[in-house]
N, C-alpha and C positions, 0 to 999 in steps of 0.2 A: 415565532422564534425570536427570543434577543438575542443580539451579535454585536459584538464589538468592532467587528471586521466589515461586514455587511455594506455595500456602496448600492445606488439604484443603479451604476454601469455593471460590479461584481454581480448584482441580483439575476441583472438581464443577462450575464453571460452564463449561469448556472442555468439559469431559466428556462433557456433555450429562445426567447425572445430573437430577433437578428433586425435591429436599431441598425442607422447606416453608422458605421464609427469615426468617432470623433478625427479631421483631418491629421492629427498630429500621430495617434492612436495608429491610426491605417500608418501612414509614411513608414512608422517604426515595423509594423507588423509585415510590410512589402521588405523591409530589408532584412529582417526575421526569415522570412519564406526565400530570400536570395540566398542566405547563411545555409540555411538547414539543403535546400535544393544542389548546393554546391558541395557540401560537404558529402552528401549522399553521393554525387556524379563524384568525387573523386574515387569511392572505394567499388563503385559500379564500373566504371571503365578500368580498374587497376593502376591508376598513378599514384590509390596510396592502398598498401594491403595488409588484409587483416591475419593475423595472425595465429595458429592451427594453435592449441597446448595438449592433445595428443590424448585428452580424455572427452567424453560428456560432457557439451557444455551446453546447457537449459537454461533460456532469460526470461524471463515475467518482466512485463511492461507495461506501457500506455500510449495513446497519442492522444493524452490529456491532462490539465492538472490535478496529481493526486485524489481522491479519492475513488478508488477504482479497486481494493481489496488485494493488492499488492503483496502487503508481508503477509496476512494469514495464505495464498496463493504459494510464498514461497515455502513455507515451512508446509505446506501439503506437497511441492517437488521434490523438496529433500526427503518426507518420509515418505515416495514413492520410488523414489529411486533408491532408497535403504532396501526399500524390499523387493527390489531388485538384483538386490544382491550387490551394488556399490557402494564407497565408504564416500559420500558429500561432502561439499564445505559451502560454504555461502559465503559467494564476494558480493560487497557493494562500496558505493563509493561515501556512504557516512553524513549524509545531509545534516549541514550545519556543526558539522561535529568540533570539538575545540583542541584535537591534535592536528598534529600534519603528516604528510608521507603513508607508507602504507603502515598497520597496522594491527594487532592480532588482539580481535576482541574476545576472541574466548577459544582455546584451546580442547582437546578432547574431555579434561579431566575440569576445568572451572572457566570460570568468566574472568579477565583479566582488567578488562579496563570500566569504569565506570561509563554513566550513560553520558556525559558531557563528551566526554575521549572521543564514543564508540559511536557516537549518534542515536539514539532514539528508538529507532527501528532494528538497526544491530545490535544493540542489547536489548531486545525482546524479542529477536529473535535468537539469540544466544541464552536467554532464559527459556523460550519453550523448547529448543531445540538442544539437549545437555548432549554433550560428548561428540558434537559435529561441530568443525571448528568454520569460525566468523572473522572474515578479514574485510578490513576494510581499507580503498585505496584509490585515490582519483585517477589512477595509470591500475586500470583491469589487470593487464597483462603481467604488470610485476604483481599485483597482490596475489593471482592467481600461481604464479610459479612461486612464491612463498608457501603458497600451502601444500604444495603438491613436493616442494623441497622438505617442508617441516613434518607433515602430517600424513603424507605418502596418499593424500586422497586420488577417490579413481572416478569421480566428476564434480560438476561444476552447476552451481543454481546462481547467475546472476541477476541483483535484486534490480530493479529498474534499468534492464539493461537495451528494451529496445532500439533506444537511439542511437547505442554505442556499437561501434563498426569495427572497434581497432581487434578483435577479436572473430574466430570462426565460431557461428553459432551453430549447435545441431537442433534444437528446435524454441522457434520462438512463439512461445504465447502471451496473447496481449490479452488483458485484463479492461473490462469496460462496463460500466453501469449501467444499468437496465433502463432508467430511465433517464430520460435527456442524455445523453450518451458524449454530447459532442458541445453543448450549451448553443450557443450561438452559432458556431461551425464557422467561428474565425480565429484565425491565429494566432498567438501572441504577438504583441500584450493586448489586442482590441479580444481577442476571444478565447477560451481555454484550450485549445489548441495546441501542442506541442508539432506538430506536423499535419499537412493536409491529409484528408481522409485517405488518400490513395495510399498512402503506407501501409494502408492493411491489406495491400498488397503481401507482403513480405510476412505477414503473421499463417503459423501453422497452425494456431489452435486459438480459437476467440472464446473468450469464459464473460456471460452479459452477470454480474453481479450484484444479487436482491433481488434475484427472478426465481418466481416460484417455477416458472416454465417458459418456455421461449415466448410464448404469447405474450409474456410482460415484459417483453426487451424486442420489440417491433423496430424500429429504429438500429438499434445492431443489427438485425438479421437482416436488414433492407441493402445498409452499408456494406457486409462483410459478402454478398451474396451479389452486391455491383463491381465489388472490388477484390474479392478473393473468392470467386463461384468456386463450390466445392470445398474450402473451408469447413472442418468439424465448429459448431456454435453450440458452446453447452452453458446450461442454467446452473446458477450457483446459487448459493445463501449463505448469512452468513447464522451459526449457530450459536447461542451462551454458553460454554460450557465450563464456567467456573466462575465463585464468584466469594469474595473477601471484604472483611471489614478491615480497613486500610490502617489506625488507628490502634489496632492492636494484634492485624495481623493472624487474624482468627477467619478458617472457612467460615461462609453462609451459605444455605442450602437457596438453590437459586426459588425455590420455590417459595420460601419465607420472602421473598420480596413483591410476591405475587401483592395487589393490593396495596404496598407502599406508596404513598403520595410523595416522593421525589421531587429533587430540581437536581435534572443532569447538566452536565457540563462537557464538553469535549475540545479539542486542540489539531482537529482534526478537518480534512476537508468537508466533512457531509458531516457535517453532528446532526443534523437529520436522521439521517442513515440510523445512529446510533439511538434517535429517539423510538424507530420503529421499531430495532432489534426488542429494545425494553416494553417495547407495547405487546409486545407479541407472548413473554412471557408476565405478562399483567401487572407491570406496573404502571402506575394514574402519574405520569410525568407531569408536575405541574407548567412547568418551561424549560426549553433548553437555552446554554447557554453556550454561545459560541466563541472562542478564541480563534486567534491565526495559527493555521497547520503549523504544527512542529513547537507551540507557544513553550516556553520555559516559565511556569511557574513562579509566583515571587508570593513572598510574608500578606502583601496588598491586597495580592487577587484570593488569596485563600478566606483572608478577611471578610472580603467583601461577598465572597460568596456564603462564608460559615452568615452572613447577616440577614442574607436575604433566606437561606435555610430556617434561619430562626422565628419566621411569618407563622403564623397559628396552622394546626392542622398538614405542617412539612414534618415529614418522617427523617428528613439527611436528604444527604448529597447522595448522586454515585457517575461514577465515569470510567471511560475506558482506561486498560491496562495501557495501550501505549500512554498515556495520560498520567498514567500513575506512576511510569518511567520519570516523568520530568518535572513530579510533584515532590517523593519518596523522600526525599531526605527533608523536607520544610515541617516546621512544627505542626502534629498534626492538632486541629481543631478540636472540639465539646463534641459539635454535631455527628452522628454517622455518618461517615462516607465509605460508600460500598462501591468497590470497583470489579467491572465484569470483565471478563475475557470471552472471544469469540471463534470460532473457526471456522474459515471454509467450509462448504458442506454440496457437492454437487450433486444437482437434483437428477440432472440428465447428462446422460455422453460420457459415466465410467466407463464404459469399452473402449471409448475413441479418448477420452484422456491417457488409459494403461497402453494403448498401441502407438498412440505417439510414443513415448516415452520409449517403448521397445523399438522402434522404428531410427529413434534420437540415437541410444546407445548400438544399433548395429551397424551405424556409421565408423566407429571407433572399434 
């Protein structure tokens, strides 16, 4: 893989590798684990409380950095609780986004705010998701009574919401990758870690993701089985199901790429991840290339890649659709650039995903 991002500390923390961490590294990560341990004992003992909003309210999370299948995860809660018979909205808080306060990225009938506004992830998850409205807002609590003021929805999918306490959750499922799971199994910033493993204590439903079956996610089942015995653990994948030539905005049938000699690119935590999805339905990747998660596209990088496309025997580019979110509007290049879209796809534990979920909403 080339990576622009890529460090020998970052490798070993993805790796799983567990180096002693650098003293300065540790210092910060011990006051990291003070912060997170503190703010949990406040909402555990009740001196600070979270707040009921009187429907369904379902969080997808992690206790790790990003790449864990997060937004395809949400846009499977929402249309499981459509068919449920509820009307959803999807709150999240907008990473990186360049409005402020809370926010309404897409109403029932269109999409209102561009991807820079809305963040990245909520408008693409406002494009697969048409006529279920996307708010975004660093105070949950207000974004969620906006929609429920505006939009009369009757629950609630919050995107990345594990961490966040200021609200009453009815069922939290955490999201986790099959493989190396935990990287290092240190905190931040020495390890990927957003909270020590013990929080999945607090998870009702564990999804290990890129596992054909639990057998390829040994390490969550080890975790989740020390720290939440009795926890449903189900396998996921993630599937291609659609796929564009970005330049003119024309389907391609995913099978015509079958045999393309490619150079992918992604902006994402695992561009890995996305290299395998593409092996799987047979395209000869010749390298992938790695940005920093969330990267915004510029004139340069497009350059530089339409160049290295242009090597004897490269068919194009292709990358993912969040990818293509914060590419979309820059001049598009000579070369093909095909961009794929993905979705959740659970191998095992559809029973035990549909009865959480009835289990969540008979709370309310």
């Amino acid at each position: 893989m080339t990576s622009r991002v890529s460090t020998p500390w970052t490798t070993a923390w993805e790796g799983g590798r567990r180096p002693a961490p650098r003293p300065l590294l540790a210092m910060f990560s011990g006051v990291y684990r003070g912060v997170v341990t503190t703010h949990r004992w406040l909402y555990r003992t009740g001196v600070r409380r979270a707040r009921a909003v009187g429907c369904p309210v379902v969080s997808i999370g992690n206790i790790t950095v990003g790449g864990t299948g997060k937004t395809p995860a949400v846009e499977l809660a929402v249309r499981t609780l459509a068919g449920l018979g509820y009307q959803p909205a999807v709150v999240s808080r907008g990473y990186r986004r360049r409005s402020r306060g809370v926010q309404i990225v897409a109403d029932a009938a269109s999409i209102r705010l561009e991807p820079e506004d809305a963040g990245d992830e909520p408008f693409l998850l406002a494009r697969r998701l048409p006529g279920i409205p996307v708010v975004v807002g660093a105070n949950r609590a207000e974004a969620v009574q906006l929609a429920r003021d505006r939009f009369g929805i009757t629950a609630v999918v919050l995107d990345d919401g594990f961490q966040h306490h200021t609200l009453v959750k009815d069922l939290e499922i955490v999201m986790a990758r099959a493989r190396n799971p935990w990287g290092n199994r240190h905190l931040l910033p020495s390890g990927p870690l957003r909270e020590p493993l013990g929080a999945l204590a607090r998870a009702d439903l564990v999804v290990a993701a890129g596992a054909q079956s639990l057998e390829d996610a040994p390490d969550v089942v080890d975790a989740v089985r020390r720290y939440r015995p009795g926890c449903p653990i189900l396998a996921a994948r993630y599937v291609p199901i659609e796929c564009w030539e970005a330049q003119r905005v024309r389907p391609v049938p995913l099978a015509q790429l079958a045999g393309a000699r490619l150079i992918a690119f992604a902006g994402i935590a695992s561009p890995l991840g996305f290299q395998a999805t593409l092996e799987e339905v047979g395209v000869h990747v010749e390298t992938t290339i790695g940005f920093r998660d969330h990267h915004w596209y510029t004139e340069r990088d497009l350059t530089a890649l339409e160049a290295q496309a242009a090597a004897p025997g490269i068919d194009g580019l292709v990358t993912t659709e969040k990818d293509w979110v914060r590419l979309r509007t820059l001049r598009p290049g000579r070369r093909p650039l095909y961009v794929v879209s993905v979705r959740l796809d659970l191998l095992s534990g559809q029973a035990e995903w549909l009865h959480a979920f009835e289990q969540a909403c008979r709370k309310r």
